[in-house]
N, C-alpha and C positions, 0 to 999 in steps of 0.2 A: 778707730772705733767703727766697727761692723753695726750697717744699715738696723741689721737686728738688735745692736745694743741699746738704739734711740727711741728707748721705752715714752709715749708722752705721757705725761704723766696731769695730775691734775689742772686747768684752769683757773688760773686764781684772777680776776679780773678787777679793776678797780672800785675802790668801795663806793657804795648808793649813798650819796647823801641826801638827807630828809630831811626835813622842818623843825618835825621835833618828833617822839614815837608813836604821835598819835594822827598823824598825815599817813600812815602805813596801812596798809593791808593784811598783819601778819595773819601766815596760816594757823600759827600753835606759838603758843608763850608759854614762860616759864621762867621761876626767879634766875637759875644758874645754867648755863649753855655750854656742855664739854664740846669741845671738838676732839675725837680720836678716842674709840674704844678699847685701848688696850692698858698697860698696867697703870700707867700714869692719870692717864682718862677715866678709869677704873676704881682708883685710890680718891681722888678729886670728888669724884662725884657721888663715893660712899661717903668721906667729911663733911661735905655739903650738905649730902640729905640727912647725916646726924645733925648735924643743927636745927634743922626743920627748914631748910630750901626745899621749894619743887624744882625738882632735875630734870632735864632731857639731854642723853649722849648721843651724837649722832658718831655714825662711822661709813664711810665709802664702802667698806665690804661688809659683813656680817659681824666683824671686832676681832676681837686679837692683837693682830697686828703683828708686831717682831719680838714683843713679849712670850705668846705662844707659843712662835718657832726658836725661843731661847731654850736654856741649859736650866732656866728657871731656876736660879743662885741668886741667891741674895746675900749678900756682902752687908755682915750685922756682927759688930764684935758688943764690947765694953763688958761682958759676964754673961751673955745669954744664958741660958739654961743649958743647953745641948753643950756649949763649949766647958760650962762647969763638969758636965755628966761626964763630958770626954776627960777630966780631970786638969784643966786651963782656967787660970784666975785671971783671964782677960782684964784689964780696965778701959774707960774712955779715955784715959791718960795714954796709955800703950797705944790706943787704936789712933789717934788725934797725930800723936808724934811720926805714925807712918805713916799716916794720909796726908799728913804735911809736906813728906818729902815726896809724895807721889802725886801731889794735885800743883804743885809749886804755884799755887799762889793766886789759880784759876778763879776762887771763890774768896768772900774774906776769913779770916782765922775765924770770927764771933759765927760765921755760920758752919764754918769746917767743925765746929764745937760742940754746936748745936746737934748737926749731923750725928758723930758719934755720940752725945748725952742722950741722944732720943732713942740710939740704936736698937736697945734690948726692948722699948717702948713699941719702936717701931715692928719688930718682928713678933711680938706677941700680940699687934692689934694683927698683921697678917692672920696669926693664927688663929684668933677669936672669927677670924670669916672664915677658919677651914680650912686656910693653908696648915696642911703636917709637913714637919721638921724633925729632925733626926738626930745623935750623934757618933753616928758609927762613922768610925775614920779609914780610909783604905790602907791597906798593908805598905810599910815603903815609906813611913816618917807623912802618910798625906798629901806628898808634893805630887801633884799632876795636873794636867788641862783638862781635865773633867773625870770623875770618877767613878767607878763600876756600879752596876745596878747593886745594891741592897749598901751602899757607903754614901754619907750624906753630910760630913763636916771634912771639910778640907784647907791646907794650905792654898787661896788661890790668888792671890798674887805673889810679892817678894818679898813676902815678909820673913821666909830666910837667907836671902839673899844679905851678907854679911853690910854690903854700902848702903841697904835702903830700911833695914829692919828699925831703926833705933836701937836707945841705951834700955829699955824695958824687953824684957822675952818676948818671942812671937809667940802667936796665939794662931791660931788655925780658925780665919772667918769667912767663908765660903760655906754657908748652909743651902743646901740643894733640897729644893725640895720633895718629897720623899711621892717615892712614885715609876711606874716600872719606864723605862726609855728615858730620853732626856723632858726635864721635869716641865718646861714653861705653861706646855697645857694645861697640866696637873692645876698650877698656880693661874693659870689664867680662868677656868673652868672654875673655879672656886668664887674666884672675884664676879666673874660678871653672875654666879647665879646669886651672889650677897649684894652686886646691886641690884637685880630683879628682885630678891627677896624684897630688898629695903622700900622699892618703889619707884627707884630709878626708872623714866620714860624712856625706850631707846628709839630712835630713827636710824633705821638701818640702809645701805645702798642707797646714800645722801652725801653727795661730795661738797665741802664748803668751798663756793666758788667767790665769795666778796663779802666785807662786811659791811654793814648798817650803821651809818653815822651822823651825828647833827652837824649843825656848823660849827660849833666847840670842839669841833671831834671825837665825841663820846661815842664808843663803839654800844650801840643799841641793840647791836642781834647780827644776823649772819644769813645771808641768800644758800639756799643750798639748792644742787642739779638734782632730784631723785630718781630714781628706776620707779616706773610703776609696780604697786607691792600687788604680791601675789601674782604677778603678769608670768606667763610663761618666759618672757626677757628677763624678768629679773631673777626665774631661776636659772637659764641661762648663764648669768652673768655672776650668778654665787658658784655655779659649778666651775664656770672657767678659771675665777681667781684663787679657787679653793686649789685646782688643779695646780697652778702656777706656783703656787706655793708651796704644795707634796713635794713636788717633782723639782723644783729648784737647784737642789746638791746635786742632782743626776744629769740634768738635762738644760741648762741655763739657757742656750738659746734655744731650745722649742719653748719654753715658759715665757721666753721675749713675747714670741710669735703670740700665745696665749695670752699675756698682758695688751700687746697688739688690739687683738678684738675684745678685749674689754672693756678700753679707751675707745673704741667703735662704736660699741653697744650704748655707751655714755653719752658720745655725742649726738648720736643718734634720734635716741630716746627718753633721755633724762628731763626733767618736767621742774622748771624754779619753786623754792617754797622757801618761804623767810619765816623766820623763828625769832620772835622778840626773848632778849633775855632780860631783864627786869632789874639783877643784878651784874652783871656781867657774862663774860665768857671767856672760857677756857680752852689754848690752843694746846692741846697733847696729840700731834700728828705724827710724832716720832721725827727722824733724821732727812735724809735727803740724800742718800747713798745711792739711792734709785734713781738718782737723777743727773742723767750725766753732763749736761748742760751745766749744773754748777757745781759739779767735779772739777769740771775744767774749768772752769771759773777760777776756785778755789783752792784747790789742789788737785793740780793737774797732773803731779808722780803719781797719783793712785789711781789713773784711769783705766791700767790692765787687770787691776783685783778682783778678785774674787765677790760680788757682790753679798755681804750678810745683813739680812734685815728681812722687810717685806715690800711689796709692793705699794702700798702706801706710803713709806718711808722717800720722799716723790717732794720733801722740802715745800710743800703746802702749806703748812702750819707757820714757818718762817717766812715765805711770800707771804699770807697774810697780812705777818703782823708789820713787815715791811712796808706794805700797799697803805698803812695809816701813821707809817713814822717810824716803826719803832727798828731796833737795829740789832743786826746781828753780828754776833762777837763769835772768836775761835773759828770760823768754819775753813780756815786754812787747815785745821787740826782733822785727822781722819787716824782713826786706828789701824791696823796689820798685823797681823796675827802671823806668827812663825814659829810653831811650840816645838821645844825638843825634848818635850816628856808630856807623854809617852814615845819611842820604850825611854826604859828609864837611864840606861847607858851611854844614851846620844848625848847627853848635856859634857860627856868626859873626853868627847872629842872638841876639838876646838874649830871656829868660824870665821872664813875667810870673805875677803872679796876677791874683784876679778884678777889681782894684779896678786894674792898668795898672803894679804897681811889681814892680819886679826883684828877686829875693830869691837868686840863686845865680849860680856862673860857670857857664858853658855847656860848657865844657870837662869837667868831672869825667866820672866814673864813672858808669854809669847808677845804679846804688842808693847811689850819694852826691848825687845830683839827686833823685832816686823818696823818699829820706827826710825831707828837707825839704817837697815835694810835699805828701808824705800826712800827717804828724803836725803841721804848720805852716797849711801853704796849706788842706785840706782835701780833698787830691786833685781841685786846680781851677786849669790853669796853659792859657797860651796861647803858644807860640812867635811874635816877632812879626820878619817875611821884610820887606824890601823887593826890589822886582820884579827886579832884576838878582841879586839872591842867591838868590830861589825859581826862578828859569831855571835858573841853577848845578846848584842841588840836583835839580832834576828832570831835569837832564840824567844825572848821576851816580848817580842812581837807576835808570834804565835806559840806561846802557852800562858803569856801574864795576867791572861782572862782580860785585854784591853777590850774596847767599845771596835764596831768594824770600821769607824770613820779614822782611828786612831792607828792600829795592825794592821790593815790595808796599803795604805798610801805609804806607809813607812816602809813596808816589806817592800812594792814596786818599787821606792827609791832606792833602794841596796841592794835588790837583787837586777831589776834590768833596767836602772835608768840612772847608772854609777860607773864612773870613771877610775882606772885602775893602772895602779905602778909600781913596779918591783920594789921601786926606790923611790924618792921624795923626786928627784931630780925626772924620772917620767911621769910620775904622775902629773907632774908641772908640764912636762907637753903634752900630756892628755888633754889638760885641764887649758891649757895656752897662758898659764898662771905663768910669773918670772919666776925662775926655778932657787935666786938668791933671796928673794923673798919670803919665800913655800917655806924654804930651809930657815930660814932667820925664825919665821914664826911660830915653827914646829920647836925648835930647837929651845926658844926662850920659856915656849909652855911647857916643856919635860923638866927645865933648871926649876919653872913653880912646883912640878909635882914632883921632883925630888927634894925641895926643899932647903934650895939655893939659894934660892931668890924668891923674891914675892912675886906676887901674880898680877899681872901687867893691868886687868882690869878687874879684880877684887873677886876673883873665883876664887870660894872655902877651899879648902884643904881636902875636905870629900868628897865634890868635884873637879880635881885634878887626875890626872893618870898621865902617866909615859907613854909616848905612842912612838914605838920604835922598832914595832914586828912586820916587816912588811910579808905580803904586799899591801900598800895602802890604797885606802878607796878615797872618791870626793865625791860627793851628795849633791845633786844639784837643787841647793833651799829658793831659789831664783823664784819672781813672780811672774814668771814663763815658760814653768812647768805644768803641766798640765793636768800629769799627776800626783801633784802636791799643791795643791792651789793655797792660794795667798787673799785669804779672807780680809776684807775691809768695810767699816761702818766709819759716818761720820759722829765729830764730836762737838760740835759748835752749835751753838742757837742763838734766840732772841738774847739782851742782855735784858735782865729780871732788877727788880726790886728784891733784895735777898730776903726779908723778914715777909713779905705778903707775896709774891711772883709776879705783881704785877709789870707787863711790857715795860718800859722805857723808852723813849723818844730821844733825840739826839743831844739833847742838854740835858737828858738824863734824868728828865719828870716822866712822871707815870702817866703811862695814855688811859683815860676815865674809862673804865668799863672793859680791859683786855690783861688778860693773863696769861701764862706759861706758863708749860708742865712737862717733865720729861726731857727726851732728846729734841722736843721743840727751844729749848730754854736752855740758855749757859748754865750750867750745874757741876756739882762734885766731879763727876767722870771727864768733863769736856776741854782737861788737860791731857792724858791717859787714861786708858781703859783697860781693869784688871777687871777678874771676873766676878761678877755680883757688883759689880758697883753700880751699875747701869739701873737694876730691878731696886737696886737699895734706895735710889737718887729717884725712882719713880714715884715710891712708897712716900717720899719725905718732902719731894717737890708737889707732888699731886696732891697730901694731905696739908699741906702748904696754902696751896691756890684754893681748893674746896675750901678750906677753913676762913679766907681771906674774903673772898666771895661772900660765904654765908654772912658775916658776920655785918655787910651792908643790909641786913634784912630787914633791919629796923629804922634804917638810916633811910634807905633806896627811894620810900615814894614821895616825902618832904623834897628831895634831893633832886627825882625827877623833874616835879611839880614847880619847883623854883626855876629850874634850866628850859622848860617850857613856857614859862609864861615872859622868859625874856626875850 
């Protein structure tokens, strides 16, 4: 890890304990306390204020988050509208049975259930705040890692992937939201101007650095650092992070260096201010992928990845809620991303390690191929093309109208950063692959795609081809290429209370007054990560916490008034 990788990242210090909440000094109260302005923080704190909580979200930077710079997909099956229009009789039955086999067991089934029965519930309250949604499917049966501007329901995870679909049809639930470039702003821009509508208070360039607690340890509110508002610093310090963020896919370490002085300008400058929450508070920080300190903790194979998320994603929200007890679960889990569609021809060549054997079907998911990769292989695989399948690919790489992040990186891989052999037997010393290996592995996928034999790891029938024209190429998928880089987010958080979100503590009571949301919280995604499941798990866990919150409203000042007078 390069000097420049060791972003520091928030402060989280240990919590103030107080008397009771009326020994405090708060600067600003209010019933329900988000931390993290982005989709989950966003969701929460819209439920909330419909019940008639007074809200205030604070956020570190101006909001967003890693929602923003998403694909803005929301993963919503059981019959939406759009998957009707697209002519799909989805059920929550069908959707429940795949997500079963894709979450193994992360969550319990009664909320796995929940999830999908709320689903079509779920995306039409989105769209009541002005998220638009779509159902135009892209050409190609739908299957891709993200889909061209004016196509907006897609195949996006495995749901035709023969071993993980179920015995019900797949349905295509990847709703993007409609909108020109990749949609997250689109969908982020919606939410926070429906909680400004609603009344939601925001505190903005406020880092939560500890929480406010009694001696019962009831979490009362939250110290936060602020920028002075309106300071020329604190425009400063929106341009820097805004910058770090643009420029992230281009330029990762000059955006370090940028994050560098914004963690500067913070310590520097930032001024404490405590915010009583009356009913509780809500940790939605997002993940911790920014953080490499407990990467390596945690999962330490992933510390050469490609970092995806935001700057704030800096594992805040889970220090928190740790610094009062509560615990987190999964965070050994981290996703990797390794898509072979787009172009669409690469999934029919088959996927090696370093040693020439095939360890996955080509077809899945990118972070169902990226997970084996990195905790298996070593983050050290090779794609291996024979010559009429790498023409394919390289045609469909520039003309199939793919996105530039998609045609780009794919065309460098095949045309100058690909290894090449008359015969199987050199390209195995191209590649320093054992050359009886290469052979064994090539040779058992042509008996699948002729139809010999079955297919060693449950690749269709329409993902098979014979690759027997040489000369042969090998791809280097490796997460040490440089240009193909190997995207990683983590997937672990607090452990929740599944029917309210509230934290958990180590015997597994609820800590009074704190909650989870998002990729701060074990949820749906935080086994594997297919696309839209993350924004779906926001929508469902955010409206979760908010709704759980509010509903102490009536309960909260008998409740306070007792635990203070002891």
């Amino acid at each position: 890890m390069s000097m420049s990788d060791n972003i520091p990242g928030t402060e989280v210090l240990p919590p103030l304990q107080v008397a009771d909440g009326n020994s405090v000094a708060w600067d600003q109260q209010c019933d329900v306390l988000v931390v993290g302005w982005g989709a989950a923080g966003a969701c929460a704190a819209l439920e909330a204020r419909a019940q008639g909580a007074d809200v205030l979200i604070a956020d570190r930077f101006t909001g967003g988050g890693a929602s923003s710079k998403s694909g803005g997909v929301v993963y919503a099956g059981g019959g939406t509208r759009h998957q009707q229009a697209a002519g799909f009789n989805d059920s929550p039955q069908a959707m429940f049975d795949y997500l079963k086999h894709e979450t193994q067991g992360v969550v319990s089934d009664d909320t796995l259930r929940r999830f999908c029965d709320d689903s079509v519930g779920n995306l039409e309250w989105l769209e009541s705040h002005g998220v638009p949604y779509a159902h135009q499917m892209p050409p190609g049966g739908g299957k891709t890692s993200y889909p061209p501007d004016g196509y907006f329901l897609y195949y996006s995870g495995n749901e035709l992937v023969p071993d993980h679909g179920g015995s019900l049809p797949a349905s295509p639930r990847g709703h993007r939201t409609v909108g020109k470039g990749q949609g997250g702003a689109v969908l982020y821009a919606h939410l926070k101007a429906a909680c400004l509508k609603a009344g939601v208070r925001p505190l903005l360039q406020a880092a939560a650095r500890r929480l406010v607690i009694d001696p019962q340890g009831r979490v009362l509110g939250v110290e936060f650092w602020c920028i002075p508002e309106g300071s020329k610093e604190a425009q400063l310090h929106a341009r820097l992070a805004a910058r770090a963020e643009r420029l992230q896919n281009f330029a990762p370490g000059y955006c370090n260096r940028l994050r560098q002085k914004v963690c500067q300008l913070e310590r520097d400058l930032a001024r404490p201010r405590r915010v009583r929450a009356r009913n509780g508070v809500i940790l939605s920080t997002g993940g911790f992928i920014f953080n490499r300190q407990m990467i390596q903790q945690h999962a330490p194979k992933f510390q050469r990845n490609f970092k995806v998320g935001a700057t704030g994603c800096d594992g805040s929200g889970l220090r928190l809620g740790a610094s009062v007890g509560g615990q987190g679960c999964g965070l050994e889990r981290v996703s990797a991303w390794r898509f072979l569609n787009p172009p669409y021809s690469w999934h029919k060549g088959i996927v090696v390690n370093r040693e020439g054997q095939r360890f996955c079907n080509e077809e899945v998911y990118g972070a169902t191929l990226g997970q084996p990769l990195m905790e298996e292989q070593g983050g050290k695989a090779w794609l291996v093309l024979d010559a009429p399948l790498r023409k394919k690919a390289i045609r469909e790489a520039l003309f199939g109208g793919y996105w530039w992040f998609q045609s780009f990186p794919a065309l460098a891989l095949m045309l100058f950063n690909v290894r090449k052999g008359k015969s199987l037997n050199e390209l195995a010393t191209a590649t320093s692959m054992d050359p009886t290996v290469l052979r064994a592995s090539v040779l058992a996928a042509n008996a699948a795609a002729r139809g010999e034999a079955p297919d060693a790891f449950g690749k269709s029938e329409g993902g098979r081809q014979v690759l027997e024209q040489g000369p042969f190429y090998a791809c280097d998928i490796s997460v040490t290429n440089p240009v193909f880089p190997l995207g990683a987010l983590s997937l672990g958080g607090l452990r929740v209370d599944e029917l309210s979100g509230a934290v958990l503590d180590e015997q597994g009571q609820a800590i009074e007054g704190l909650y989870a949301a998002g990729r701060s919280a074990l949820g749906i995604p935080s086994h594997l990560y297919i696309s839209g499941l993350s924004l779906a798990d926001c929508v469902f866990s955010g409206r979760r916490a908010g709704a759980a919150v509010a509903r102490l409203q009536n309960q909260q000042p008998q409740t306070i008034q007792t635990l203070e007078m002891t």
